[in-house]
N, CA, C and O of each residue as an XYZ file, in Angstrom:
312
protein
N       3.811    -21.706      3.997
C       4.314    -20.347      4.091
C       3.448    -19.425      3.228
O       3.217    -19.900      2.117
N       2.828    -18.031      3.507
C       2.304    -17.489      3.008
C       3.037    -16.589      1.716
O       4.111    -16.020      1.907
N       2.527    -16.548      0.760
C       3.409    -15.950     -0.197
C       3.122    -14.204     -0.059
O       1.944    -14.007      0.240
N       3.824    -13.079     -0.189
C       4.094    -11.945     -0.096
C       3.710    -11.838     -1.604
O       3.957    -12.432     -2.653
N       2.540    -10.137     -0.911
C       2.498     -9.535     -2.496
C       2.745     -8.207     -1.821
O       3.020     -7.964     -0.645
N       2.569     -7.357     -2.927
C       2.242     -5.716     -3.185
C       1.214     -4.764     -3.169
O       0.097     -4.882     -3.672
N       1.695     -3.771     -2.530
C       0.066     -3.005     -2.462
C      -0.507     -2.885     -4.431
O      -1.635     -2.647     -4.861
N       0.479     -3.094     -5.029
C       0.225     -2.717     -6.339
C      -0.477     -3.548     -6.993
O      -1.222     -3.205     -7.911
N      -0.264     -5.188     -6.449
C      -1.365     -6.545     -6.671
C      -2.776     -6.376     -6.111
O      -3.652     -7.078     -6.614
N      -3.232     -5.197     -4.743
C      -4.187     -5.908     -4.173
C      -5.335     -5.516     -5.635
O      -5.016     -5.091     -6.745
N      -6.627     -5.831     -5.127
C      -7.943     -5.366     -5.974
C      -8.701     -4.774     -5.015
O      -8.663     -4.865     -3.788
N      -9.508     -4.054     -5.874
C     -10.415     -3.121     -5.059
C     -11.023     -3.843     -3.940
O     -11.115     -5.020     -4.286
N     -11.388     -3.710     -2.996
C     -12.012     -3.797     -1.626
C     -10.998     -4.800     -1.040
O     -11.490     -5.276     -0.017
N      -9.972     -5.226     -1.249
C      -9.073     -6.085     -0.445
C      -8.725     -5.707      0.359
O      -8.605     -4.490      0.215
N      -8.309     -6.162      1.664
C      -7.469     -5.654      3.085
C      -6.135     -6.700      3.197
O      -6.055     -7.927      3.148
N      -5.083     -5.578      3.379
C      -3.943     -6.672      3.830
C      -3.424     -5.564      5.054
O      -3.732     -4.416      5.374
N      -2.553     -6.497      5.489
C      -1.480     -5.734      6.554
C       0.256     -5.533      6.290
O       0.992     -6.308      6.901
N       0.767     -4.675      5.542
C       2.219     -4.312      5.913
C       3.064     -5.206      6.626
O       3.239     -5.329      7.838
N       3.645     -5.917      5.484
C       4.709     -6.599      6.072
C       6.289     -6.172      6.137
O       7.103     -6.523      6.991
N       6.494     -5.365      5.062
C       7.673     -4.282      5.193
C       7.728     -3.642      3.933
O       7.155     -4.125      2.957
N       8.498     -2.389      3.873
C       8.394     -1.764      2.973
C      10.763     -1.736      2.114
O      11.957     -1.743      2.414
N      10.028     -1.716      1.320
C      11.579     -2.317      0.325
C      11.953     -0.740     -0.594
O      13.030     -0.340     -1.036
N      10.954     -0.285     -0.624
C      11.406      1.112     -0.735
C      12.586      1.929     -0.062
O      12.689      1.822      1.160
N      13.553      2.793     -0.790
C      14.152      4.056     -0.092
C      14.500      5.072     -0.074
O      14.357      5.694     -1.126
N      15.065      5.715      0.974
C      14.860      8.111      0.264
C      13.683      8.470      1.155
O      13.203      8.144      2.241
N      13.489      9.207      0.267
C      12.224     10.842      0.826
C      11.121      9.688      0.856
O      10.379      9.556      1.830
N      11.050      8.804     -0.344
C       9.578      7.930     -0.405
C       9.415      7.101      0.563
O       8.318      7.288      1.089
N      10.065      6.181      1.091
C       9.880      5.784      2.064
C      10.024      6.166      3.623
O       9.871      5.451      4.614
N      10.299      7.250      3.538
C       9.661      8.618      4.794
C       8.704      8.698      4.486
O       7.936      8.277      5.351
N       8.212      9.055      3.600
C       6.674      9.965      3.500
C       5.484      8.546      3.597
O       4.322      8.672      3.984
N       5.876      7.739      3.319
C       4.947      6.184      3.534
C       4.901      6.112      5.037
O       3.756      6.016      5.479
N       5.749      6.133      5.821
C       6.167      6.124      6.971
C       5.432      7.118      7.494
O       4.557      6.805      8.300
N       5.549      7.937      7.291
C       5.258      9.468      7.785
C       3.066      8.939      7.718
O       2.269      9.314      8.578
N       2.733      8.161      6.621
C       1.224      8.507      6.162
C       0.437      7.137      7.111
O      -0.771      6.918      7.202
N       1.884      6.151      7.906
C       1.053      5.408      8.636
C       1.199      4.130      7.874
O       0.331      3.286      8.098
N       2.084      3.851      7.065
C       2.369      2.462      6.197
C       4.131      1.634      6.798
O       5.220      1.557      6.228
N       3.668      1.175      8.107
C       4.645      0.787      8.892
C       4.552     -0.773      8.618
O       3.772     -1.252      7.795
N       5.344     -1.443      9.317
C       4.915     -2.936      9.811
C       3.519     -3.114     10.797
O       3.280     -2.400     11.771
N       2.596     -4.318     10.275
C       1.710     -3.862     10.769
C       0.863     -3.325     10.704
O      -0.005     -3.613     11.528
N       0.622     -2.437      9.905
C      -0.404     -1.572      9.573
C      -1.550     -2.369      8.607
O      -1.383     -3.205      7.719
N      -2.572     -1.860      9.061
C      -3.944     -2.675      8.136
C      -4.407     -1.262      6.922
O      -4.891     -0.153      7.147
N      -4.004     -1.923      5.661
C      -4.791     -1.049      4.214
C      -5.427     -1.577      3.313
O      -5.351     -2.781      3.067
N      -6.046     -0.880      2.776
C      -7.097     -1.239      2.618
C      -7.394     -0.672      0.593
O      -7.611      0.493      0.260
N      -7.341     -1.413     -0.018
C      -7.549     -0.666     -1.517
C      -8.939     -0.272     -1.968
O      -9.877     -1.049     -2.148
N      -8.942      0.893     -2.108
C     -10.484      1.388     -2.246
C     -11.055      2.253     -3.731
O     -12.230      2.574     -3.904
N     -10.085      2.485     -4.570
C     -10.124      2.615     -5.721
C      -8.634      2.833     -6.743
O      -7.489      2.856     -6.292
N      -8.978      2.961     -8.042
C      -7.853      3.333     -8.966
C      -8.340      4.234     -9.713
O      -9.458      3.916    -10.117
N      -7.850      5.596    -10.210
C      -8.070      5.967    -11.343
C      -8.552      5.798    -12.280
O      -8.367      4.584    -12.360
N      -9.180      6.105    -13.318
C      -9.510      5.771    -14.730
C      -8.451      5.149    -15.739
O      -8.784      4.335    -16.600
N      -7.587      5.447    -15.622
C      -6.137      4.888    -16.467
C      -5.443      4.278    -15.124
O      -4.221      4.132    -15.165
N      -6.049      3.959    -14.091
C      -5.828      2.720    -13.528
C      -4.123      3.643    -12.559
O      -4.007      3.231    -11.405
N      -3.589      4.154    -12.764
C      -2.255      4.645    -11.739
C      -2.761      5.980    -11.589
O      -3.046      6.600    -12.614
N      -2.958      6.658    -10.166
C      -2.904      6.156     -9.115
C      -3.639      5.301     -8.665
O      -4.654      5.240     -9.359
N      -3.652      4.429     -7.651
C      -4.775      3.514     -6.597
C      -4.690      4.443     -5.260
O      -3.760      5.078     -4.762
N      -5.990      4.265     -4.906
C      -6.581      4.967     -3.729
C      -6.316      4.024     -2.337
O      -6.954      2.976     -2.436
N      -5.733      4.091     -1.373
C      -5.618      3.260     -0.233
C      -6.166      3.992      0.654
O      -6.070      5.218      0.717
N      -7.068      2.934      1.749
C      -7.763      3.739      3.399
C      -6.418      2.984      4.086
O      -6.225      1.774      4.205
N      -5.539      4.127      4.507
C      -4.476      3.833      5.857
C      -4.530      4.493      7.082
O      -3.916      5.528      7.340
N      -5.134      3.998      7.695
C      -5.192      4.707      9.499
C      -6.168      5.997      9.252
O      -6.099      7.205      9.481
N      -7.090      5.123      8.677
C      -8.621      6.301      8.464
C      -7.888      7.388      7.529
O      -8.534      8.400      7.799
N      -7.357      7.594      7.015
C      -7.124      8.322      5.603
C      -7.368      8.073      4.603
O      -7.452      6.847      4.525
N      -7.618      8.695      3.376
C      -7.579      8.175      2.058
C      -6.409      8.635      1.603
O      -6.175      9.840      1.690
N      -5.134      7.430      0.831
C      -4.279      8.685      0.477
C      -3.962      7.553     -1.132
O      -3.934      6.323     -1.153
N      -3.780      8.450     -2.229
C      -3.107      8.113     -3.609
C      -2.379      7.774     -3.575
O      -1.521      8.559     -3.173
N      -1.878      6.375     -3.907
C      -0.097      6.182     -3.919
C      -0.368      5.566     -5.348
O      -1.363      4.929     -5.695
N       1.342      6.083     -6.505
C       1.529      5.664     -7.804
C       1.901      4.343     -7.299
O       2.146      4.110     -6.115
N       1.943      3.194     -8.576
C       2.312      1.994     -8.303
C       3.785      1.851     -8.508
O       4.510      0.972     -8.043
N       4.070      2.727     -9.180
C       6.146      2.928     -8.579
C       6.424      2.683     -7.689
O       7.283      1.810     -7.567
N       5.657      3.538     -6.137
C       6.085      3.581     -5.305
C       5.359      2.332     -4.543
O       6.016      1.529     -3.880
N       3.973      2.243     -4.696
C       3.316      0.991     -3.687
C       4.073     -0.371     -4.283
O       3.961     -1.411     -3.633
N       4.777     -0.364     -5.413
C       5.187     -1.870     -5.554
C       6.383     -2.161     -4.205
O       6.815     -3.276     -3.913
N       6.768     -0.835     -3.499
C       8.133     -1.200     -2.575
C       7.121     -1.240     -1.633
O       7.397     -0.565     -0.641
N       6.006     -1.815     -1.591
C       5.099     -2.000      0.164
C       4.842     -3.550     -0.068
O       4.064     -3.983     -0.918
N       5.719     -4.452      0.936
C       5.353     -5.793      0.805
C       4.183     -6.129      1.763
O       4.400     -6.229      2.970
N       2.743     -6.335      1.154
C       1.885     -6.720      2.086
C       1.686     -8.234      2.465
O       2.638     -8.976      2.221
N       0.351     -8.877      3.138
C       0.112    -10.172      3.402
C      -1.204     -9.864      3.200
O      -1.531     -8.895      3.886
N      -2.083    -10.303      2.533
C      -3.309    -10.341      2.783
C      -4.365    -11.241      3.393
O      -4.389    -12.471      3.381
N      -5.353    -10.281      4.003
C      -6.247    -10.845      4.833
C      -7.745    -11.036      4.640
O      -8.416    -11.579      5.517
């Protein structure tokens, strides 16, 4: 069985795919809303200097997510 992590575990240049999101409220709309569904392939492409935010490529975007919120994105990596 594959073990489940967090967008907040991956490292820079890793790709996983969205396995569900455990988040809820406005935040997990707006994840929803940016293309972070089941399924979805992201991609970690940088962090900040003090390391929060991390930079994710989701559905050809670049978008900032704090690790508050990416710890409620359960990924699988690939």
């Amino acid at each position: 069985m594959e073990k489940s992590h967090t967008l907040t575990g991956m490292e820079i240049g890793e790709t996983a795919v969205v396995k569900r999101l455990t988040i809820h409220g406005a935040m997990r709309r707006r994840l929803l809303d940016l293309g972070l569904c089941e399924g979805a392939e992201v991609k970690c492409i940088g962090r900040s200097p003090l390391g929060d935010p991390s930079a994710y490529l989701i559905c050809g975007a670049v978008i900032a997510i704090r690790a508050a919120d990416s710890c409620g994105v359960i990924v699988r990596r690939i």
